[in-house]
N, C-alpha and C positions, 0 to 999 in steps of 0.2 A: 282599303281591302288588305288587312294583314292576315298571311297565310303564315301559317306555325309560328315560331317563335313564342310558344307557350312558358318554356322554362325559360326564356331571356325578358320577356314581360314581368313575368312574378318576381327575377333577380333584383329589376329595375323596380317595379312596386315595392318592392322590401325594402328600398333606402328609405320610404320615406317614416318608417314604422320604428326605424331604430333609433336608438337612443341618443346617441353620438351622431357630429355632423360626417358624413359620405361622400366618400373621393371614388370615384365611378369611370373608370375606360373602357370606352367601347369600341374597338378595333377589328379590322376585319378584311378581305379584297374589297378594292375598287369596284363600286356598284352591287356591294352584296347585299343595300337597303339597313346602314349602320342609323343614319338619318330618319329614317322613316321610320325605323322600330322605334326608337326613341320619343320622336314626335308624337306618336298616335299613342303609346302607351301612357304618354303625359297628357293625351287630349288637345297637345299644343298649348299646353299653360305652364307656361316657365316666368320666375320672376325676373329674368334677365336672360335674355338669347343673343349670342352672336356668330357669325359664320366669319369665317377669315379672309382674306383677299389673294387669290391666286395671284403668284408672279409680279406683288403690289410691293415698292417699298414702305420703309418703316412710317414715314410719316402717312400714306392713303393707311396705312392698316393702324395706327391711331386714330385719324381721322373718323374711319370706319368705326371705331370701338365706341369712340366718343357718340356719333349718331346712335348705334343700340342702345347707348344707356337713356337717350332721348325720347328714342319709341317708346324705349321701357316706360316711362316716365317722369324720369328725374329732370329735373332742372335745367335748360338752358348752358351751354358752359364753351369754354374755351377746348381746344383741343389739347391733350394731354402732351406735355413733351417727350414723353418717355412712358414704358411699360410700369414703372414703378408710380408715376403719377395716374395710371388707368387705372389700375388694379386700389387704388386710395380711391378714383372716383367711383368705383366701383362697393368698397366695402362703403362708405358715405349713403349712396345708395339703397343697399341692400338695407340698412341701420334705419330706415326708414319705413321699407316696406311693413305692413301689414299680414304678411304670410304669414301663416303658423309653421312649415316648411320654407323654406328660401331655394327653390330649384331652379340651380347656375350651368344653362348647358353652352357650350363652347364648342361651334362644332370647326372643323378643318383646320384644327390646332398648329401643324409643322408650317402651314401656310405664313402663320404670324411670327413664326420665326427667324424671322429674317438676321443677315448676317451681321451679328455685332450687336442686335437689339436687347441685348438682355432680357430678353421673355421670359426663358425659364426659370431664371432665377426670380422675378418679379412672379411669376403663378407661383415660387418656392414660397416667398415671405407671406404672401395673398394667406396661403394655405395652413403652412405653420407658424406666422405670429398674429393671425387673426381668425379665419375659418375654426379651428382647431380649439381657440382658446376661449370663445363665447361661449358664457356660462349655459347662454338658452339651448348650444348643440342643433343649431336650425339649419345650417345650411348642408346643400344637398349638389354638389357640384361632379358634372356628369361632362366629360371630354370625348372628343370621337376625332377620328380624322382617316382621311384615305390611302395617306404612308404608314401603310403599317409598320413600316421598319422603325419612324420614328419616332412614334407611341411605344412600340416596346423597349427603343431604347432612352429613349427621354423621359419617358415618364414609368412603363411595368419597372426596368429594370434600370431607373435611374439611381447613378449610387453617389448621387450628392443631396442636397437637402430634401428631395422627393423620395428618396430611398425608401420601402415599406411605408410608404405614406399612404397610396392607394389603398381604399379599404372592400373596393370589387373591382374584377375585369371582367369584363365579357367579349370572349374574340368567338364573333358572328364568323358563322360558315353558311357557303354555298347552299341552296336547297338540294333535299336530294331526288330521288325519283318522284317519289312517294309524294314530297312536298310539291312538285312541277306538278302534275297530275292535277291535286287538288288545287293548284292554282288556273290551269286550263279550265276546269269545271267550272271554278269560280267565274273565271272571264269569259265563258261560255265561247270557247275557240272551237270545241266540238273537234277536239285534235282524239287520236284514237292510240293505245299506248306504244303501237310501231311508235306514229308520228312523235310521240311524247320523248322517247327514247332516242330517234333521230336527232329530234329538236336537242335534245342535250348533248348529244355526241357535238354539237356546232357550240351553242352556248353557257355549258353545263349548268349549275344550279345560280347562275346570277341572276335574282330579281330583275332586276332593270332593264334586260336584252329581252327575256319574257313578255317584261310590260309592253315592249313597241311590239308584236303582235299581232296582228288583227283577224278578229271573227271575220266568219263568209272570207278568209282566204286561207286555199291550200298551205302546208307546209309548204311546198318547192316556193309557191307564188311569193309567199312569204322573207326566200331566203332571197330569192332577186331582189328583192323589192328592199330589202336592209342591207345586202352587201354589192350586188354586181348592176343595178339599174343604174343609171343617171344620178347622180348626185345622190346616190345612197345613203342612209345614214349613220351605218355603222360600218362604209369602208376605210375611213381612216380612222376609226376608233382603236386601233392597235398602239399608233404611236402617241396620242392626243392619249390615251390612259397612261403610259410611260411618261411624258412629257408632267402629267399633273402628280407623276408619284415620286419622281428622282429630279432633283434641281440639274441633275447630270445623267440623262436616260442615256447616253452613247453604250459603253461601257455594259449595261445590262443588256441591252438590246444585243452587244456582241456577242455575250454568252448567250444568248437563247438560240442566236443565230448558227452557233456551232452547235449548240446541243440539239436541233430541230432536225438534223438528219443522219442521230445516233436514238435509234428506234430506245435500246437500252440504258441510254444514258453514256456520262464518261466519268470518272473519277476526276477531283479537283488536279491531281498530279497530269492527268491528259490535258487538262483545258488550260493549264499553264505553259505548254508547251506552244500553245498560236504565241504568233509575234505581239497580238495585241493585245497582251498582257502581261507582268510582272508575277515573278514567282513570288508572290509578298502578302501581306496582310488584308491588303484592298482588293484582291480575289475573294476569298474567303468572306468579306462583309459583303459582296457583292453576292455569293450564292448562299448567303447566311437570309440576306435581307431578300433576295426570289424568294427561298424554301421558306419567310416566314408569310411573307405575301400569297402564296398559294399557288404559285407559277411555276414552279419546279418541287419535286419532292429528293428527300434525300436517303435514299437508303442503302441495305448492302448483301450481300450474298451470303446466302446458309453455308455456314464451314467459312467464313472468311472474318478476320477482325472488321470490327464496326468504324475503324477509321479506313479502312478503303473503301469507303464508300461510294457511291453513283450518285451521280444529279441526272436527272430525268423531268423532261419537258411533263406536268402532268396535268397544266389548263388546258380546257378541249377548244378554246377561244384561240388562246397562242395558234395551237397547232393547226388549227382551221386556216387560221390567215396564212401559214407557212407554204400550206398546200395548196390555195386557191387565190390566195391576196398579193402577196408577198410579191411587189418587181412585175406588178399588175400582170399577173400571170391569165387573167383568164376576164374579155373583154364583151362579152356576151350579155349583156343586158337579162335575157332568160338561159343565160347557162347551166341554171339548177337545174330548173324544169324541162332543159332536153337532155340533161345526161341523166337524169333518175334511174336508168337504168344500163345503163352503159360502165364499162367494164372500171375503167377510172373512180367512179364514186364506189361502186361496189369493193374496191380493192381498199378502198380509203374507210368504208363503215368496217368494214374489218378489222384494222387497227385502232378505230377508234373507238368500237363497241370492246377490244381490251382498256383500253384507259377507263371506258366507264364503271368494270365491272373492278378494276383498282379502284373507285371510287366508292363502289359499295362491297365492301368488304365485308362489314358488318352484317351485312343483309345474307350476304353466302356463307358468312359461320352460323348463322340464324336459319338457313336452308337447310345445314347438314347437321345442324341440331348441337353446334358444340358452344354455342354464347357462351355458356358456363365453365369453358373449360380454357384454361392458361395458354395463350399460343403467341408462337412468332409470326411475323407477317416477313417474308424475303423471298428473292427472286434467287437466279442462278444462272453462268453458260461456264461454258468450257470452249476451247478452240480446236477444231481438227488438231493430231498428232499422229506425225507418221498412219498407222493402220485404223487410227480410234478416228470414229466423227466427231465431229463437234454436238452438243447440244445447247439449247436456252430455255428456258423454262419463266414464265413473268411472272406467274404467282406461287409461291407454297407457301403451305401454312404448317407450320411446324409445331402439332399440339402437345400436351403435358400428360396425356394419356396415351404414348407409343404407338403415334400416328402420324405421319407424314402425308399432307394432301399435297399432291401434284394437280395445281387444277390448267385445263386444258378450255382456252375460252373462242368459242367458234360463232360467228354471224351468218346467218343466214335470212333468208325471205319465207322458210320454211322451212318442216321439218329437216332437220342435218342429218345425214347421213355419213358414216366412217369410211372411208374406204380404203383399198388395201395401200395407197400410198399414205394418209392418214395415219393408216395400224401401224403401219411400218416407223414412222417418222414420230410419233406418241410413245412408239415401244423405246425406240431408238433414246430419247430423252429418258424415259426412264430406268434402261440397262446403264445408260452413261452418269446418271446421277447418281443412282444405287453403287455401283462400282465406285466412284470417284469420292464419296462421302464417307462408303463404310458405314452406315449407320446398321443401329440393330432394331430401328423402328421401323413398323410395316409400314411401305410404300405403294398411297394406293393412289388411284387418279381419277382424278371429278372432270367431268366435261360440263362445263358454263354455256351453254347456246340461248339462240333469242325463242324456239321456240319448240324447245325437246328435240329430244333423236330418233331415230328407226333403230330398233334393237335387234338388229344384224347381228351376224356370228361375231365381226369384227367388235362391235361393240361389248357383248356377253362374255369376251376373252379378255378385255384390257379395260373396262370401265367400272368402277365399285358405288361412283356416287353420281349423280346428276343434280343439276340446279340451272333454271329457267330466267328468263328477264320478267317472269309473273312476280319471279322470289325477291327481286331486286326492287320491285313497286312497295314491299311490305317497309311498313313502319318499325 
């Protein structure tokens, strides 16, 4: 059952139509279904498949290679000494096959890299003194793996013999609303777009946490029953995903852990400041390799240079577990299902319906009708001084047409309502921005809520545009 992925099916269908043999990366978060797009859009006919061996040394992951090209089936053999003796048994192989295409997928690539194996250099020769230089142009070699960090630096942006070798990448994202949605329909969960929308707020657009699921049960019943029951199955899934994506999960896990109770983020110059880290280089690949992973985003404030920038917790999975997992905070077996309504979860879909609606962004310039039009996307605060308050603002959108949107994003269980501490605290942000920036573009403010407003006086004084969690469903 694959849901969208329409233009990353046609990307991968088109290698095999082109003329030249295709060097193909498919990268993306942990569990976003990099595997599964792959497989189904090949039907599962590869002329040679292999998966690599988690936390295996160099020889089982020989070993391993050796058996694939068995199933494949090629001949009987010894196990290869080395990567550079795989990758010879491997073209032998292929020199054989019958395919009018030769399609070679490799999937959890960093896995086989193990330290001191020469891998990369062995998939280098593989590629450019043999794949590259058959006159027939047949082979069709398609990589994926679940470190994204390491696919982008070892192979997107490798600058030794792989350098612009790659001839597509495709870095798979999250689904978004719109995609969840048709995927419930699909699996007949008979979820309704609150739950659809909740649901994400917990495991945002990852395939995989969708697929465990189950019809004939509530959302709440649902969340017990994957994080807080008895031997649930996604309560240690936090560190057990780290653990499969960094040879050295410590280290990331410590940055998350400071950044998970700075709502706004902190600048790389704050997070060097904790003891357990070095003001040095191995910071920086450490929130370089989050923000390409999908786990933190990196951005910066309007009016402010783009190197002081913020890192911001922006998976809704992290920040789930920070709140409810993390140092077993919370030991209730149906603890979903009794707090539904209780002040705790309500105070938490609040923050968490802003992270989603940073998440559809696209969907809210698509609301207020500007797709078309050049914008920035950046947040903003300021700190009390002396007489002035402080304000924060988490989205604006700074367009090319002399328009500033302040958008203001509110959750409720129904319609939302302004009220005068609201008016006051909305004004307040945008007296203190307008002053503080000087800008001469008009300053207007969108209010984002799950399901419209009452158009009170408060509101008809301070709001120019609205946008719904309907708007957020659209394609």
């Amino acid at each position: 059952m694959l849901i969208g992925r329409t233009e990353q099916q046609k990307e991968l269908q088109s290698l095999l139509n082109r003329k030249e043999s295709q060097f193909c990366a498919v990268y993306g978060r942990r569990r976003v279904g990099k595997t599964y797009l792959i497989r189904e859009t090949f039907n599962y006919h590869f002329t040679f498949q292999h998966t690599g061996l988690s936390d295996q040394p160099l020889k089982k992951q020989l070993a391993a290679f050796r058996d694939s090209l068995i199933a494949a089936g090629a001949p009987k053999q010894a196990v290869p000494k080395n990567w550079s003796e795989a990758f010879t048994a491997l073209q032998n192989f292929l020199q054989q096959s019958k395919d009018s295409k030769k399609v070679v997928f490799i999937d959890e690539l960093s896995w086989m890299d193990t330290p001191k194996s020469g891998f990369v250099s062995a998939l280098e020769h593989f590629w450019n003194a043999w794949a590259t230089a058959r006159k027939e142009h047949d082979i069709v070699l398609i990589v994926c793996g679940s470190s994204t960090s390491w696919i982008t630096t070892k192979i997107i942006y490798n600058r030794g013999g792989l350098h612009n070798r790659l001839t597509s990448s495709i870095h798979l994202q999250p689904f978004t609303l719109a995609e969840c949605e048709n995927y419930s329909k699909t699996a007949g969960l008979g979820f309704s777009r609150t739950d659809i929308a909740n649901a994400y707020m917990i495991f945002g657009g990852v395939p995989f946490y969708w697929s465990m699921l189950k019809r004939g049960e509530s959302l709440p019943q649902n969340i017990d029953r994957l994080f807080f029951a008895k031997d649930a199955k996604l309560k240690n899934e936090y560190r057990e995903m780290f653990a499969s994506l960094f040879k050295n999960p410590a280290p990331y896990l410590d940055v998350l852990a400071i950044l998970c109770d700075k709502k706004s983020g902190l600048t790389r110059e704050k997070l060097a400041e904790s003891p357990k880290f070095e003001n040095d280089g191995t910071l920086t690949k450490i929130l370089d390799e989050l923000d390409e992973c999908g786990f933190i985003r990196r951005y910066h404030k309007i009016g402010q240079e783009k190197k002081d920038a913020l890192y911001q917790i922006i998976d809704n999975f992290v920040l789930f577990h920070f709140s409810f997992l993390a140092n077993k905070k919370k030991t209730d077996a149906n603890f979903w299902s009794k707090s539904s309504n209780k002040p705790l979860l309500n105070s938490w879909y609040g923050l968490a319906f802003e992270r989603l609606c940073l998440q559809h962004i696209e969907q809210i310039k698509n609301a207020l009708g500007i797709s078309g039009i050049l914008t920035d996307v950046a947040s903003w605060n300021t700190k009390p001084q002396k007489s002035k308050k402080g304000a924060q603002i988490d989205l604006i959108i700074d367009r090319d047409d002399g328009v500033i949107d302040i958008c203001e994003m509110k959750y409720s269980k129904g319609k939302f309502s302004i009220s005068k501490t609201d008016y006051d605290n909305i004004k307040n942000k945008k007296d203190v921005f307008e002053h503080s920036i000087k800008t001469r573009k008009a300053v207007q403010t969108v209010l984002v809520t799950s399901y419209g407003s009452l158009h009170n006086k408060y509101y008809n004084e301070l709001v120019q545009n609205e946008v719904v969690l309907d708007d957020l469903f659209k394609l």
